[in-house]
N, C-alpha and C positions, 0 to 999 in steps of 0.2 A: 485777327486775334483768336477771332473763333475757330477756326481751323487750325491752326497753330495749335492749341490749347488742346484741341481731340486729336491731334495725330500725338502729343507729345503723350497723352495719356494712354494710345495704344500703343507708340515704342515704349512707355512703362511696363505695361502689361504685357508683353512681349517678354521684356528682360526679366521678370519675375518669373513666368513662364520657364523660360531660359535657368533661372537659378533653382529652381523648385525641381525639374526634371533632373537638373545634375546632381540632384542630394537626394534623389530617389535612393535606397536602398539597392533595387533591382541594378540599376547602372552603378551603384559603387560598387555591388557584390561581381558585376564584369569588369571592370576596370580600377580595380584595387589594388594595389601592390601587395604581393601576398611573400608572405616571410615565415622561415621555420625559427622557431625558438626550442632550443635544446639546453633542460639543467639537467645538474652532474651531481651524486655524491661526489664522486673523486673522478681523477683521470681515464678512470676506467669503467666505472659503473654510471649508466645512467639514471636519473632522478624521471624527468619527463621529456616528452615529445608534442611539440603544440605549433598547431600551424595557424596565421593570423593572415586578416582582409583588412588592410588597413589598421587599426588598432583594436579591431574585435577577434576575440577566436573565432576561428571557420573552421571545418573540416573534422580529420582526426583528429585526437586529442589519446595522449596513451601515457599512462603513468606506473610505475614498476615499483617491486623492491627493490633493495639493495643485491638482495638476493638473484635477482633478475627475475624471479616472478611477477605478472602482472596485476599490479594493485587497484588500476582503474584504465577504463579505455570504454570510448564514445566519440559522437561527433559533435561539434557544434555548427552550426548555421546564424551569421551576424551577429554572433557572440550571445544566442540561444543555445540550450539542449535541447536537443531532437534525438526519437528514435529511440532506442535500444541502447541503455548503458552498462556495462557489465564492471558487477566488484568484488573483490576478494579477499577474504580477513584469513591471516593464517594464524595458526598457533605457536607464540613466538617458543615457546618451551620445548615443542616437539617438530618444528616447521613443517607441519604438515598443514593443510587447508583445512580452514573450522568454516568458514559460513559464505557462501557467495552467494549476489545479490543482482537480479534480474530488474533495473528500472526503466519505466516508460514515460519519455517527457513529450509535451507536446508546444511547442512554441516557449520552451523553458520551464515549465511549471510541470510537476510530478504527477499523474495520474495511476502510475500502478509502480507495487513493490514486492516483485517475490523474491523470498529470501530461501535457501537450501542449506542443510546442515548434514557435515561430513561427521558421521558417526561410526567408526571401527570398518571405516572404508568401504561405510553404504552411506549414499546421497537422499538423504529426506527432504521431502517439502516442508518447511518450519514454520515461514509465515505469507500470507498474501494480505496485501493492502492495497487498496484504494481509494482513492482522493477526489475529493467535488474539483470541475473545472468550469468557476465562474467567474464574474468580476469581483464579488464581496470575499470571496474564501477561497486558498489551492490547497489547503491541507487539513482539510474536514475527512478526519476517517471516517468512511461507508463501511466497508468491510475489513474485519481482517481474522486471520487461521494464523495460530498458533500452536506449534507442535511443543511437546514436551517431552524430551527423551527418557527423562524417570520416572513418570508415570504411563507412558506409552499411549499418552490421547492429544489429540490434532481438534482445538478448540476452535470454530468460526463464533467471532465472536462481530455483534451487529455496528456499535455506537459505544462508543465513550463519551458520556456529556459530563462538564466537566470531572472527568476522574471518576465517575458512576455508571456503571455498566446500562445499556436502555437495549431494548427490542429483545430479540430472537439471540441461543446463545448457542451454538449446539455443539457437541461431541463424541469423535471417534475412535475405536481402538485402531492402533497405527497400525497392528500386524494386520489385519484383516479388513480394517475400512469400514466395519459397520459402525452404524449411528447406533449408538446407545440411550443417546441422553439430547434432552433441548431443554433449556430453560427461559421462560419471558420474564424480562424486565422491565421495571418501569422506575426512572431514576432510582438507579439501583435495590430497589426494593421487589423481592421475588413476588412475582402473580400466579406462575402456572408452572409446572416441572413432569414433564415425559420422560417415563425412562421405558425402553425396550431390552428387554431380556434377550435370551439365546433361543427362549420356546415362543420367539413371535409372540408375547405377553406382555401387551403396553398399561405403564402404572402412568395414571393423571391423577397429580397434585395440585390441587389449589391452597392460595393463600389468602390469609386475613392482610388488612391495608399493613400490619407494620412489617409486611414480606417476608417474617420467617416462622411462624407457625403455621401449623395446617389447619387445613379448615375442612375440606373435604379431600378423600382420596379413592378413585376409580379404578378398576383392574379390569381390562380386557382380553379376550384371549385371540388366535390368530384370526380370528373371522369380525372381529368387532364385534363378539357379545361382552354383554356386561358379566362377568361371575361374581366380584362382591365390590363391597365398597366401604366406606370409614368415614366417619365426621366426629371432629374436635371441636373443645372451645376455645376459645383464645389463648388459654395458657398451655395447651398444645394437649387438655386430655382427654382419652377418647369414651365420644357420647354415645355411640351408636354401631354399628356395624351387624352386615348382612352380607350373605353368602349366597350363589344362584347355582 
């Protein structure tokens, strides 16, 4: 019986062996039936293009307007996003192309999102975003730049916690790319504000705790000397000031 008993428990172990290795991923992704699925607006226009491993999407994935422009196209891997996805929003008024959109997935989940805006048929960087990649969170913004085409400044901005601006904020003029401006936050409430001039002339603002009055203000010129300076009191007026 005893023998009996431990052979019957290694032909178990065996067959488990046996059923575990065939429901590997890797052997279904060889040996999957693979099938195109094509939808249609109409008889003529295509909707999408999607290729499936079994009942996952695999492969290309390509999806269009009506128009036959390309409205989205990537790949998937066992019915994950991988890679480089690319999208396209047009302007339904003028069918021209308003924003397309550079995303990076990694095992499905979003890690980067650059966005481009088509303005009088120049292509601007509008926004860049990126995303934590752990087990507790895939869509915590770390960073993101925001362009503004009518005021002509390209915002990196650090953290949104809930809905309240935190860290480091800064900003640039879009014609020329210099930094003008940073400002620190601290749930939403200003601490410190740089601004750089055109004469290499940086102003440091500080702030009292309710973040928007001033409390001291610094002027440097291009070498880092101090030339004058400002202090307020809480209600924003000024107590002091000196000149170098």
């Amino acid at each position: 019986m005893g023998r009996r008993g431990s052979m019957a428990a290694v032909f178990k172990a065996y067959i488990l062996c046996i059923l575990f290795w065939a429901n590997s991923p890797e052997l279904q992704a060889q040996h999957c039936v693979r099938r195109q699925e094509i939808a249609r607006y109409d008889s003529t226009h295509v909707r999408s293009e999607a290729w499936y491993c079994g009942n996952k999407l695999d492969s290309i994935y390509t999806e269009w307007y009506r128009t036959g422009e390309i409205k989205e196209k990537g790949h998937y891997s066992n019915g994950a996003k991988v890679g480089t996805w690319e999208k396209c929003e047009y302007n339904s008024s003028t069918h021209t192309r308003g924003i397309k959109t550079f995303s990076e997935y990694k095992e499905g989940f979003l890690v980067e999102e650059r966005s481009y805006e088509f303005v009088d048929s120049m292509q601007f960087l509008s926004s860049v975003k990126n995303y934590s990649y752990n087990d507790l969170s895939h869509d915590t913004v770390e960073l993101e730049r925001q362009f503004y085409p009518e005021t002509g400044m390209m915002i990196q901005m650090d953290t949104l916690i809930n809905g309240l601006p935190n860290g480091i904020w800064r900003f640039w003029d879009r014609d020329n790319g210099r930094l003008f401006g940073e400002t620190y936050f601290k749930m939403g409430r200003q601490t410190l504000d740089k601004k750089y001039d055109t004469q290499n002339r940086t102003t440091v603002v500080h702030y009292f705790d309710n973040g928007w009055a001033k409390k001291d203000e610094f002027v440097y010129d291009c070498t880092g000397k101090l030339i004058s300076e400002k202090h307020y009191d809480e209600k924003g007026k000024l107590t002091s000031e000196k000149k170098y």
